[in-house]
N, C-alpha and C positions, 0 to 999 in steps of 0.2 A: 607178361607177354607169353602164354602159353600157346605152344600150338606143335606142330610133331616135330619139328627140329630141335626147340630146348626141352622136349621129354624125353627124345633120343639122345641126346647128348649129356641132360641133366643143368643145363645152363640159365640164365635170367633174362639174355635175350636172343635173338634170333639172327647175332650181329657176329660172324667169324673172321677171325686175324689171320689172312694167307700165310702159306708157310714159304717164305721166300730166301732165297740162297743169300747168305753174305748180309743180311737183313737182320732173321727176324732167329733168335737163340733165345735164352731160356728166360733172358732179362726181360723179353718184348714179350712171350708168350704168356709169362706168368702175371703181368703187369693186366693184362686182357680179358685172360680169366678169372682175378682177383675183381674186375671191375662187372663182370657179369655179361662178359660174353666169351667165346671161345680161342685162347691162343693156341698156335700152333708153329711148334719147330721146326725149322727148313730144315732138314738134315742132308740136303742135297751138297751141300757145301762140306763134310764132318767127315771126316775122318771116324771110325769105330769107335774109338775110345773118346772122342770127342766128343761125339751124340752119348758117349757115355755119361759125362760128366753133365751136358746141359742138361738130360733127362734128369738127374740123379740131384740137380742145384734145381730145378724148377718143382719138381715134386717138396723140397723145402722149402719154397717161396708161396707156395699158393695149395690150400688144400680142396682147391675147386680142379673140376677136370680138364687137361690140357689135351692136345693131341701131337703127332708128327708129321710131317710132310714125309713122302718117300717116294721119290722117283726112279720107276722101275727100271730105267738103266744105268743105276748107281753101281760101280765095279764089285761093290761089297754089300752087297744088299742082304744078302744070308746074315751077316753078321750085323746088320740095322736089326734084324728082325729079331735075332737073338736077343737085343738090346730092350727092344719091344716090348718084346715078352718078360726077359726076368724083371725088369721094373714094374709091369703090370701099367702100360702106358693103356687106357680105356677108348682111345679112340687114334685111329690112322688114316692119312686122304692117302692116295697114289695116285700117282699119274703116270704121263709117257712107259705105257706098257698096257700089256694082256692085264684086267682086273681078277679075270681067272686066274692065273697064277696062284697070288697068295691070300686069297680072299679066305677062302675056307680055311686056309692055316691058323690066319688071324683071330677068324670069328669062333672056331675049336679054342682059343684060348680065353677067352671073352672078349674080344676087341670089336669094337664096330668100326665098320669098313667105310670109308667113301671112297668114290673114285673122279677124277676131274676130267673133262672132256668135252671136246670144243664143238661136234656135232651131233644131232639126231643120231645116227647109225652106232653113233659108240655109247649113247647114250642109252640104248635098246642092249646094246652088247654088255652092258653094264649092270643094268637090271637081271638078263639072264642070269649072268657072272654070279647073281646073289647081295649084292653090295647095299648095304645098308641106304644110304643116299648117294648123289649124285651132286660134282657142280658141274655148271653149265657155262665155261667160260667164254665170253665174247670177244672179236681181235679189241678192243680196245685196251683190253688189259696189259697190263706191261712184261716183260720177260717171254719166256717161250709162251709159243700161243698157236691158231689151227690155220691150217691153210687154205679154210673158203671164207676166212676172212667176213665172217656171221657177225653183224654188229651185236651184242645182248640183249638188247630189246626186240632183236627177228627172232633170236635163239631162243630165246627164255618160253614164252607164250607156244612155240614147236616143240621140245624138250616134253614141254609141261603135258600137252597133248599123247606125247609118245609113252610113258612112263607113268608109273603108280605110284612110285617111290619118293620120297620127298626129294625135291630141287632146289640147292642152292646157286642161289645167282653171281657171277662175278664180272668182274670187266667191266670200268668205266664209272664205279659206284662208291660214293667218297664222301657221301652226304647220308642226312635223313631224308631228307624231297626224295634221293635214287633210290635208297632203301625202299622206299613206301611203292615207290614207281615201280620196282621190279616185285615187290610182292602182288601191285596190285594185276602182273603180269601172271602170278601163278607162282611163283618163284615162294617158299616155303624159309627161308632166311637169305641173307647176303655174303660175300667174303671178300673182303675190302684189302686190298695190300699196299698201294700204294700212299694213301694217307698215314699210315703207318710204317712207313720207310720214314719220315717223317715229324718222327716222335723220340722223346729221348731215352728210350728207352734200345731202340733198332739200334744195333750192332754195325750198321750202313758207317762209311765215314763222315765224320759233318762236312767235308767237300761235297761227299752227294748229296747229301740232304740239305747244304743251301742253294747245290743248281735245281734239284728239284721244286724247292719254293719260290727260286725265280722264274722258272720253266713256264711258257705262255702254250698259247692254243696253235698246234704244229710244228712244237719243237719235238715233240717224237714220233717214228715211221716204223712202220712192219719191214722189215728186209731181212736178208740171208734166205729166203724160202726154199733154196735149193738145197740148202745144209737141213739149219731146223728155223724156223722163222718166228724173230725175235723183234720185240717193239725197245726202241730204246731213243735216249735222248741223242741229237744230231752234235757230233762235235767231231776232234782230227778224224779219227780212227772210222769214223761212220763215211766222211769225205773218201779216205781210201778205197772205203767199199763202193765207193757211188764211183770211180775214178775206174774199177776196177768192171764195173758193169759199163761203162762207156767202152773200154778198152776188149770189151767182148769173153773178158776171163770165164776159161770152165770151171767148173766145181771144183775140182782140185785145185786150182789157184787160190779160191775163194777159203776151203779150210786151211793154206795155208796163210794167207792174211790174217786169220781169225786166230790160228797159233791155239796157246792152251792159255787158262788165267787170263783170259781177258776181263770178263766181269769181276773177277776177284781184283785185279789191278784198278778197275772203276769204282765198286760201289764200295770194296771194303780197303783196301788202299788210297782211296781217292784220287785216284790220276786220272784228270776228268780231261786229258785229249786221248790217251792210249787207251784205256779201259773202255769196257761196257759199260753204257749208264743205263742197266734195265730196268722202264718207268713206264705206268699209263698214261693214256690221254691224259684222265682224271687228275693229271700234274697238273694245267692250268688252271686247277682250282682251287691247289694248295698252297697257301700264305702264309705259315708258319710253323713253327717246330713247336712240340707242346706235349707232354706229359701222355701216356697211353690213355691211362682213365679219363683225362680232361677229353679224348678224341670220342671216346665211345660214350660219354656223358654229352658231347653235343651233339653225336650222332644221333642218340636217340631220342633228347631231346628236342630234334628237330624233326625228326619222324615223326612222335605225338604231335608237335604242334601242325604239323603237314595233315597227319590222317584226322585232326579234329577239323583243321579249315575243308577238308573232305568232305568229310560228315554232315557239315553245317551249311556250307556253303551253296546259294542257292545261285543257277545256273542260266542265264539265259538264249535259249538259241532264236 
């Protein structure tokens, strides 16, 4: 499956493993790109010396290319970067931040850059930026997300139009059928996070990863918009928030509800009423837990069998 995102990358398919917090570390990253498409490390969650050791155990697990996640308002991000670099990690997404910033830093050392971005205008800002690709993420996806709330299928096909740079698709895509739909939108690969909270390899607690597999169609909502606006699964803690928007609370009330570790208390603690449960839509249509490679072996698998019934299939209108 050649096409410019696994030449850029150096990869087998055109299938990317989100870099999600509390999620996805060196076990899930390496398990992704071993299977022939691209994991990557959430380092949002890492402490310095932490993202030390997951860079430094994933480069031993898989001698395919991996990348990191790096969201630019990490308190320590100079020292991600250092990280970065003395390992010789080949590929970095960023997000939540200017992609000017460290983009040329990166690419000076050989790194290729992408950057994640939920609308047109930052997706323009991004290309100037220089950044190698782009993803385009849609609200449907789970964890932080944009505030015009662009489903990915309006995004992807605009995006695609705006930009020369290749476009990876995200938000809401958890199959091959979505895989194939979003390329046939324009979309130059996919990055799939939440079926892969899901997998045994995610560093997630199996608390979340079995409410996740039992998660139906509107168990999870876009809210907090006024903080940073986050989709996550409905339980105590999300009640509060809803109790707290009846009750007419300002924004300062609302980061004080929210406190600090909340997600860390949900996804990777497991406290499924106090915690964050950050999850997509695309939860209702996850039904089991299951090995990383088995996921990206029926992903793709289901993709050829999709783009052949494509091909063949004869249409009547």
């Amino acid at each position: 499956m050649k096409n410019r995102i696994t030449e850029l990358f150096n990869i087998d398919y055109p299938l990317i493993q989100a870099g999600m917090i509390w999620c996805s570390g060196w076990e899930l990253a390496s398990a992704v790109s071993n299977a022939g498409g691209l994991g990557i490390i959430g380092s949002g969650s890492m402490y310095p010396e932490i993202l030390d050791e997951h860079v430094r155990k994933c480069k031993a697990a898989t001698d395919k290319p991996f990348a990191v996640n790096l969201p630019m308002l990490y308190p320590d991000i100079d020292k991600h970067i250092e990280t970065i670099i003395k390992h010789e990690v080949p590929i970095v997404f960023t997000s939540a931040g200017n992609p000017k910033t460290w983009t040329k830093h990166l690419q000076d050392h050989g790194i290729k850059v992408v950057h994640v971005v939920s609308g047109v205008k930052f997706a323009k800002k991004s290309e100037e930026a220089g950044v190698d690709a782009i993803v385009a993420e849609g609200f449907e996806a789970g964890g932080h997300n944009g505030r015009d709330e662009t489903t990915t299928f309006c995004l992807i096909p605009m995006v695609r139009e705006a930009v020369s740079i290749p476009v990876i698709a995200a938000g809401g895509i958890g199959s091959g059928a979505g895989m194939l739909a979003a390329m046939n939108l324009g979309a130059d690969a996919v990055q799939i996070g939440s079926r892969f909270v899901a997998s045994n390899e995610s560093s997630a607690h199996k608390n979340f990863k079995d409410t996740v597999v039992d998660a139906k169609e509107g168990d999870t909502i876009l809210t907090l918009k006024e903080i940073t606006p986050v989709r996550l699964i409905k339980n105590a803690f999300y009640n509060k928030v809803v109790e707290a928007y009846k009750a007419g609370e300002k924004v300062e009330a609302l980061v004080t509800l929210l406190g600090r570790g909340r997600a860390k208390k949900g996804m990777f603690e497991g406290d499924l009423e106090e915690g964050e449960l950050e999850i997509g839509q695309v939860s209702g249509l996850i039904n089991e837990i299951k090995p990383a490679a088995e996921i990206v072996e029926e992903i793709i698998t289901d993709y050829r069998k999709c783009l052949q019934a494509q091909n063949t299939e004869k249409f009547n209108f």
